[in-house]
C-alpha positions in Angstrom: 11.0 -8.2 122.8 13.8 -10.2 121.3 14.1 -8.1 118.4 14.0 -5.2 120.2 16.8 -6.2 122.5 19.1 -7.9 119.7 18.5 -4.3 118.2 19.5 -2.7 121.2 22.6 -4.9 121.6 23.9 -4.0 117.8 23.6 -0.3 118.1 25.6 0.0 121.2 28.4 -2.4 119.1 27.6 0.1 116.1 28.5 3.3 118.5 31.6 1.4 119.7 32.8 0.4 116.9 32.0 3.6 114.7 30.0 2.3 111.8 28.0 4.7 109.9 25.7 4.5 107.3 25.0 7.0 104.0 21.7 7.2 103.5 21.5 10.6 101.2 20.3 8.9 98.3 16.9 7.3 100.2 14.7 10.3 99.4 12.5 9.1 102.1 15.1 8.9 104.7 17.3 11.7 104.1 16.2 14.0 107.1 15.8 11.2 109.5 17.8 11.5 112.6 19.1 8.3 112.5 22.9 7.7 114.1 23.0 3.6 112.2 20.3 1.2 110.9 19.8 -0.5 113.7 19.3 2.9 115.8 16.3 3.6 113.0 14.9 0.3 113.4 15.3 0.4 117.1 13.2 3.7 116.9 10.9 2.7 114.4 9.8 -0.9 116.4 9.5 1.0 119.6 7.0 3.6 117.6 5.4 0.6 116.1 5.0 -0.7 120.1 3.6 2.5 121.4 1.0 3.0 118.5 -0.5 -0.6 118.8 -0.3 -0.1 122.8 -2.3 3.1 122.3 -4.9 1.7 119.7 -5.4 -1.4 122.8 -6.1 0.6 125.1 -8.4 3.3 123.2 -10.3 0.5 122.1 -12.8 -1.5 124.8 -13.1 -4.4 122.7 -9.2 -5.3 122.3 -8.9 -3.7 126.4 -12.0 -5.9 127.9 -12.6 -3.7 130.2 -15.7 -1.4 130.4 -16.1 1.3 133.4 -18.4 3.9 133.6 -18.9 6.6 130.8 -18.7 3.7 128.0 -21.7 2.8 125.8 -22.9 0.0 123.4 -23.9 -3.7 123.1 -20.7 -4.4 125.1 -22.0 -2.9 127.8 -26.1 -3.8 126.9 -24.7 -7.4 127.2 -23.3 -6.8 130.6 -26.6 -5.1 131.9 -28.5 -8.3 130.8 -26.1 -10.4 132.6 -26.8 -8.7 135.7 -30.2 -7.9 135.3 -30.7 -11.9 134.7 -29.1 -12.4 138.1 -31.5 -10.0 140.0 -29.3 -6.7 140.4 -31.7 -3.9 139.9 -30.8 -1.8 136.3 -33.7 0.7 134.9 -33.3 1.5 131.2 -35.9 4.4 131.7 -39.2 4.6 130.3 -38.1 4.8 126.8 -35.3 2.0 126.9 -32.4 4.7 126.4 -30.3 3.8 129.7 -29.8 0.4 127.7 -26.2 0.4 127.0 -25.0 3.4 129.0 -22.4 2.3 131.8 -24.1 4.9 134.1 -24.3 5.0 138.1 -26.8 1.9 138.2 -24.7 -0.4 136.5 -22.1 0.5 138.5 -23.4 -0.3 141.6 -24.5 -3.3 140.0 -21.3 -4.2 139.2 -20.2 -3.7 142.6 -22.9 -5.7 144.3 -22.3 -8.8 141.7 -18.3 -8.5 142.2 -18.9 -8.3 145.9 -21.3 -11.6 145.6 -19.1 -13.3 143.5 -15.8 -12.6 146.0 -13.9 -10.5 143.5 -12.1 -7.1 143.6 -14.9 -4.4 144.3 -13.9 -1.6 141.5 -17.1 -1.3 140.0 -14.8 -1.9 136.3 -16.1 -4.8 134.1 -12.9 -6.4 133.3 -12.1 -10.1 131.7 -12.6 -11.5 135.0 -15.8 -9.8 135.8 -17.1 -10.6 132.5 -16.4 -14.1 133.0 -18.0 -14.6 136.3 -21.5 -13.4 134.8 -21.4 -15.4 132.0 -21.0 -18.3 134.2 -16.9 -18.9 133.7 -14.6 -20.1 136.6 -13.9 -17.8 139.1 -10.2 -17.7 138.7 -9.1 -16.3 142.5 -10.1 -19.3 144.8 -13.0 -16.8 145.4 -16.8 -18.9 146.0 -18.2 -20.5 142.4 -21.7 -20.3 142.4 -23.7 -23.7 143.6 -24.3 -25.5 139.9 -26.7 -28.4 140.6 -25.3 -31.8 139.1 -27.2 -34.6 137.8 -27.9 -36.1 141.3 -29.0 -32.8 142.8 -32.4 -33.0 144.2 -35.7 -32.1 143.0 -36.7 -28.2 143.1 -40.0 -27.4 143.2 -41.9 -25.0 145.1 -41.3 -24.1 148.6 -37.6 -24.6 147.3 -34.8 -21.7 147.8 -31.7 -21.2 147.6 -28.4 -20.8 145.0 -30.1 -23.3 143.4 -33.1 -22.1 142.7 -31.3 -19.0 141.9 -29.4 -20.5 139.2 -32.5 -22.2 137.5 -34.1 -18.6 137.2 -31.0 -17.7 135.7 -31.1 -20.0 132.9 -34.8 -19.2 132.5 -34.7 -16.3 131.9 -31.8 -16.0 129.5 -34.0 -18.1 127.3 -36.1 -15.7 127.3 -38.7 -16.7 129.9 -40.2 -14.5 132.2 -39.8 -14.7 136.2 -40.4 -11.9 138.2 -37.8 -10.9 140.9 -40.0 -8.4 142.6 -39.3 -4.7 142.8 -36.7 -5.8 146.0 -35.5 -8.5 144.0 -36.8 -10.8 147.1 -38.0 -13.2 144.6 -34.3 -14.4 143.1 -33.8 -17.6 144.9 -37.4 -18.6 145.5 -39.6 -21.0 143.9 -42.1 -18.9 143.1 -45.6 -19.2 141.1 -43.6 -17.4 138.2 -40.8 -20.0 138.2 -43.3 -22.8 138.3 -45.2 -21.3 135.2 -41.7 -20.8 133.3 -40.7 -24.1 134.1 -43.7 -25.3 132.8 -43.7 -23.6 129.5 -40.0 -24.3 129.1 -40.8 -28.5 129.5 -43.2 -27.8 127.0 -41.3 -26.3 124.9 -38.6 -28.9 125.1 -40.7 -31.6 124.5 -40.5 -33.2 128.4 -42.8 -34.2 131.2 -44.7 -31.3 131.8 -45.0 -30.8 135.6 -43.2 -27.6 136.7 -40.3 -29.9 138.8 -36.7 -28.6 138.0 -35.0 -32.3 138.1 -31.9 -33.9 135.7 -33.7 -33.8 133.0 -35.1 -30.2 133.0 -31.3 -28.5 134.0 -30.0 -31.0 131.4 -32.0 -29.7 128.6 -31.6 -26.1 130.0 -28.0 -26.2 129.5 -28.2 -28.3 126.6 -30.0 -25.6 124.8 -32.7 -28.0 123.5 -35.1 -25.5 123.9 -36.2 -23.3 120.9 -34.9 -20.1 120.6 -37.4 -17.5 123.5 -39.4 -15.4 120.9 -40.4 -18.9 118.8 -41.1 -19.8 122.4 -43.2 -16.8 123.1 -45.7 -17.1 120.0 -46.9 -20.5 120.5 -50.3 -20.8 119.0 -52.7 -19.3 121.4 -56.2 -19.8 122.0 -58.4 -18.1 119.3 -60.6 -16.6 122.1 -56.9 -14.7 123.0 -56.4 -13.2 119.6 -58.3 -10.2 118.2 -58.5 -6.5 118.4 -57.4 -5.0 121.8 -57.9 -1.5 123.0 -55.1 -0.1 125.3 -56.1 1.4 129.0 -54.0 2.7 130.4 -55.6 6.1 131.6 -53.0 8.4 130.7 -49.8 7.1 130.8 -48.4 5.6 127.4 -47.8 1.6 127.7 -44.4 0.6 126.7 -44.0 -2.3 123.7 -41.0 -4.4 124.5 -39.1 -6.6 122.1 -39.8 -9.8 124.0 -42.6 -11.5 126.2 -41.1 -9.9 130.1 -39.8 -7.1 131.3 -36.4 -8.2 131.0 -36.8 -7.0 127.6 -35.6 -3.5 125.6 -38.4 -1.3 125.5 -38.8 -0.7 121.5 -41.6 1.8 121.5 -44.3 3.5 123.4 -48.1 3.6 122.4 -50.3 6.0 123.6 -54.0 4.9 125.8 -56.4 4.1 123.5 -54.9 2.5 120.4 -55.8 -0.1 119.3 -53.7 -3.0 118.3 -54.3 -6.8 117.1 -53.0 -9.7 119.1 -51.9 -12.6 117.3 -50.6 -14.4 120.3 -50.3 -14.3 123.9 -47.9 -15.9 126.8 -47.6 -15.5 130.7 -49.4 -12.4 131.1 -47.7 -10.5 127.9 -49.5 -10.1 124.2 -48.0 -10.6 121.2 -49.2 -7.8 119.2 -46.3 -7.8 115.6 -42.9 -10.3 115.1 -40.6 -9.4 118.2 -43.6 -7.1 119.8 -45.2 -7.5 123.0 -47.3 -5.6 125.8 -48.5 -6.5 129.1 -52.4 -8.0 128.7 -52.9 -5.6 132.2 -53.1 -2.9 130.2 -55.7 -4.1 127.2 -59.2 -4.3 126.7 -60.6 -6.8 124.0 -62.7 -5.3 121.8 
């Protein structure tokens, strides 16, 4: 901006004074429509604004802001996020709504912004964005409750933001807690918190007893835990492994690329095919690297 007015400033004392420049022996600028230099550079710096402003704002990543219409991880990231929190987003039966900024994740967005005291546009801005990856707030608006070292015990019959938060972290590990189809379950110390509690303790090498204290949230935010899919194919027990037949009547049984439903759908197999588990985990059957189905819907053979 200081260029630009400095610029400014010397063509107006160009056009007062009268200085003029010959530029017929440039070949590249002899048609230009320039009055002085400093009128060219004026225009060329203000062309030089408008094309970078343009290119910012044709392009989500450098903007930051993703509305409805848009597609990609950017906004596959933003459906986890609020999918993690309990706000209700379908990806369809064969996974294709994942990363499509359609009516669902709008709404979504809407409900979180709502939750979180922010402006209600239904636009994932910077702001947006950093509230559901856990940021500061930024507005005086109400911070989500973040349990400190002293904060008591949870365990079950517990509820609350709390509680709520714990699932969170959970699950973006990669373990599985079920919200229910109403989503009644965020905020409840459920059996399927205790279990992924449990298997997360395990995992990261702590007393084992399904009671969300210090040392659990500590190692939780730490990230001490290994990584969810080296999570998900813990040995299991030999009597777990083998050849499995798939029943599911009619309908196909989707494969998902983790151990929950949490997960991107990856494929579809059809009732009756056979497949060989090498592992299984809370209810889901590891059946290839990064590929899982629900053990409701297969018969050992």
């Amino acid at each position: 901006m200081d260029i630009l007015a400095y610029t400014y400033g010397y063509a107006a004392h160009e056009a007062e004074v009268g200085i003029t420049y010959d530029f017929s022996e440039i070949n590249l600028w002899q048609s230009t429509p320039w009055r002085s230099l400093s009128h060219g550079l004026l225009l060329t710096s203000l062309s030089l604004g408008l094309i970078a402003g343009t290119v910012a704002i044709a392009n989500p990543a450098t903007a930051q802001t993703l509305r409805s219409g848009m597609n990609g991880e950017a906004v596959a990231e933003v459906q986890t996020l609020l999918r993690n929190q309990g706000f209700p987003i379908a990806y369809g039966a064969n996974g294709a709504g994942r990363g499509r900024f359609g009516p669902q994740t709008e709404q979504a967005v809407r409900n979180f912004q709502k939750r979180a005291g922010l402006s209600v546009d239904g636009i994932v801005g910077p702001q947006t964005l950093s509230r559901l990856r856990g940021g500061g707030n930024g507005t005086g608006g109400p911070s989500p409750a973040r349990p400190s070292s002293n904060a008591r015990m949870l365990g079950p019959n517990s509820k609350g933001d709390q509680v709520a938060e714990l699932q969170t972290l959970l699950r973006n590990k990669g373990y599985s807690i079920s919200y229910g189809a109403d989503g009644s379950g965020r905020g409840v110390y459920n059996d399927s918190t205790i279990n992924a509690v449990r298997r997360f303790q395990q995992d990261a090498g702590i007393s084992v007893d399904g009671i969300a204290g210090p040392q659990t949230f500590a190692a939780l935010r730490g990230g001490t835990a290994p990584a969810p899919a080296r999570a998900a194919a813990a040995t299991a027990p030999s009597g777990s492994q083998g050849q499995y037949r798939i029943n599911t009547q009619t309908r196909p049984l989707n494969v998902r690329t983790g151990p929950g439903e949490q997960y991107s759908v990856a494929t579809t197999l059809a009732h009756g095919t056979v497949v060989n588990v090498i592992g299984q985990t809370n209810g889901w059957a590891q059946i290839a690297p990064g590929r899982y189905v629900t053990t409701r819907f297969i018969q050992k053979m």
